[in-house]
C-alpha positions as CSV (number, residue, x, y, z in Angstrom):
1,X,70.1,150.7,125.7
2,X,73.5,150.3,126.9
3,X,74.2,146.8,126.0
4,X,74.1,145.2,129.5
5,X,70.9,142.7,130.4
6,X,68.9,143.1,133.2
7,X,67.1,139.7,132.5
8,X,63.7,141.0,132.9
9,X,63.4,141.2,128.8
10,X,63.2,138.7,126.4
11,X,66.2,137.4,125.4
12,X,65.5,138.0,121.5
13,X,65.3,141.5,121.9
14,X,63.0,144.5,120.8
15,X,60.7,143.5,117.9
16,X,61.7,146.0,115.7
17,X,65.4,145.3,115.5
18,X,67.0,143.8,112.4
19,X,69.7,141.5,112.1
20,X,73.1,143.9,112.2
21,X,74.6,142.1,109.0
22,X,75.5,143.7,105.9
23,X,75.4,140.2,103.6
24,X,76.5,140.6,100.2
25,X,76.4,144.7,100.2
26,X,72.5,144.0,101.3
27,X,71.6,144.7,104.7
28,X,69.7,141.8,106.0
29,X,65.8,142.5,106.8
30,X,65.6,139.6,108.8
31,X,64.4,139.7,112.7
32,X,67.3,139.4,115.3
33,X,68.0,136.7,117.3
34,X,69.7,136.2,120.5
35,X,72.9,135.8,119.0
36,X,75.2,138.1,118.6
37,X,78.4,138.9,116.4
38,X,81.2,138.6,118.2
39,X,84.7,138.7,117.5
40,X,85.0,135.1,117.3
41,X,82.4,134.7,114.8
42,X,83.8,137.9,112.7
43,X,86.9,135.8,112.9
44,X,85.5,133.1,111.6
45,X,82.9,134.6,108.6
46,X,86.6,136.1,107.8
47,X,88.4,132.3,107.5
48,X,86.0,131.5,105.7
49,X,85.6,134.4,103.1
50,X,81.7,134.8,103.5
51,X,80.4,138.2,102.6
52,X,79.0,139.4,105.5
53,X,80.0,142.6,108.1
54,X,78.6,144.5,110.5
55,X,76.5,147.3,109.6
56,X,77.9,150.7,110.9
57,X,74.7,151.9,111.3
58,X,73.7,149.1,113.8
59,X,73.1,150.2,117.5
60,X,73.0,146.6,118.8
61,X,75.2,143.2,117.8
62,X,72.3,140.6,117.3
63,X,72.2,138.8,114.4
64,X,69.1,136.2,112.8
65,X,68.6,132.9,113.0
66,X,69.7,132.3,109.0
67,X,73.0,134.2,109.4
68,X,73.4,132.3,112.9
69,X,73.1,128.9,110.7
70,X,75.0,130.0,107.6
71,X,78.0,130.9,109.9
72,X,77.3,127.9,111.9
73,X,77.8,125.5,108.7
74,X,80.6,127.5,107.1
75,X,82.3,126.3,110.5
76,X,81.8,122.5,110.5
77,X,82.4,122.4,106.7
78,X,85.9,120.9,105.9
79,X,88.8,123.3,105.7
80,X,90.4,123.6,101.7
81,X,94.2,123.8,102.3
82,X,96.2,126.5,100.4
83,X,98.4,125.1,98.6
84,X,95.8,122.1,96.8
85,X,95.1,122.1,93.4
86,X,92.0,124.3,92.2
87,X,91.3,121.8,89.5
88,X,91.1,118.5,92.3
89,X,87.7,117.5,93.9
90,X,89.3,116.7,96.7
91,X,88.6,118.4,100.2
92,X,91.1,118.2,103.0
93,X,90.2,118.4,106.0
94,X,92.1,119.1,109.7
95,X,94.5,115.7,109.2
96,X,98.1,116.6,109.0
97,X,99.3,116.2,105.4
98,X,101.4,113.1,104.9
99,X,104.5,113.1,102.8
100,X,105.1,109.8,100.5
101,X,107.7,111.4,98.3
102,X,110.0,111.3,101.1
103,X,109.9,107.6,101.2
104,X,112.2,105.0,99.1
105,X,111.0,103.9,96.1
106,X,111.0,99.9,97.2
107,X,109.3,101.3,100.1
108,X,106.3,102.9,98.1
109,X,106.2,99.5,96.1
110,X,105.5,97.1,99.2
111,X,102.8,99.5,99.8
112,X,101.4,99.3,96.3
113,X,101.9,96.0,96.1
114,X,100.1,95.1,99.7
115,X,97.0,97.2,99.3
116,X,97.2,95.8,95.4
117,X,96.9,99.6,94.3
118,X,97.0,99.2,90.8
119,X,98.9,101.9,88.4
120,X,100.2,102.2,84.9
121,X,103.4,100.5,84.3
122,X,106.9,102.5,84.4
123,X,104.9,105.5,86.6
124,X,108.3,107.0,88.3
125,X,108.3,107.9,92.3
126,X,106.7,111.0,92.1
127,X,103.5,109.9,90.0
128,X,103.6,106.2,92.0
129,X,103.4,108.9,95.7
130,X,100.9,110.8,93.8
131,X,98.7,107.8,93.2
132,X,99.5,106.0,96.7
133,X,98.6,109.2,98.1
134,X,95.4,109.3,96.9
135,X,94.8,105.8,97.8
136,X,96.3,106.1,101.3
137,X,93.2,109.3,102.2
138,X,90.4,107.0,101.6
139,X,91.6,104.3,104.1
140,X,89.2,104.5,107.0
141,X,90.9,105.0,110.5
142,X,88.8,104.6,113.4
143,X,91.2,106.9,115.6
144,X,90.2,105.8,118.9
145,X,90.7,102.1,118.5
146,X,93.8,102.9,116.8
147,X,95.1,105.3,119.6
148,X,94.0,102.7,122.4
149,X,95.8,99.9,120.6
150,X,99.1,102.0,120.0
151,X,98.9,103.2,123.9
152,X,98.5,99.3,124.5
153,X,101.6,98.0,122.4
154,X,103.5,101.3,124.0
155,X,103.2,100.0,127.6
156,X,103.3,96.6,126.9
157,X,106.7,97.1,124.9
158,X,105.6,95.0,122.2
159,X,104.7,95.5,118.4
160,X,102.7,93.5,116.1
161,X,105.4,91.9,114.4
162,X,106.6,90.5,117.8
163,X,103.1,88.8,118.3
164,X,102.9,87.3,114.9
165,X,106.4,85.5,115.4
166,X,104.9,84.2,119.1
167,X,106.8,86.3,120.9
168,X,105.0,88.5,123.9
169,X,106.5,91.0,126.0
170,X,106.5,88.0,128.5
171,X,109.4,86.4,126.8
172,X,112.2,89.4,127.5
């Protein structure tokens, strides 16, 4: 076997081999599939930390269908960031972190105060961010209305504050 198909053979392969996975320090007795460990999946079982390698005794690349799914899922779960808390529930996920801290204090009041966010009385800037910040990761954004409608008010030369006073883009 010299690792090239000639498409006459099933695409699973041979019977008798094994998945090619060393999971846990266990080899894995399962049947191979027709996928195979490449680097981009050994760069992603490494992100991800999951305990599995290639056995150095393999002769072929093809791993199950179970490790296929495991790696599969470790993939579309949501990323932990590095710097979170080990102690918060909290899973972050591909958005880009938002800073509130670096906003003014009267600023991070209008927002308490609009979304009626409610907090204990005399909380200084960095617990009122911390709270807010909480607050502000479960609003839902539906990103492609909210990308068409900021493309609109970009090409139209307008914002919302311009339509609420009655004023269009038709008026400059």
């Amino acid at each position: 076997m010299n690792g090239f198909s000639t498409g006459e053979e099933d695409s699973r392969g041979p019977p008798d081999q094994i998945c090619c996975l060393v999971d846990d320090g266990e080899r894995c007795p399962r049947p191979a599939g027709n996928a195979s460990y490449s680097k981009r999946i050994q760069k992603t079982v490494t992100q991800r930390r999951l305990k599995l390698h290639l056995d150095s005794v393999a002769r072929h690349i093809y791993i199950c269908d179970y490790h296929k799914g495991v790696i599969q899922s470790a993939r579309t779960k949501p990323r932990r960031r590095k710097d979170s808390e080990d102690d918060s529930n909290e899973t972050d996920t591909d958005v880009p972190e938002v800073d509130l801290f670096q906003l003014q204090v009267n600023t991070l009041r209008r927002y308490k105060r609009h979304y009626k966010v409610s907090t204990r009385p005399g909380t200084n800037k960095a617990q009122l961010a911390d709270t807010l910040m909480k607050h502000f990761k479960t609003i839902p954004v539906k990103e492609k209305e909210a990308l068409t409608f900021f493309i609109y008010m970009v090409k139209s030369n307008s914002n919302k504050l311009d339509q609420k006073n009655g004023i269009g883009s038709d008026a400059a």
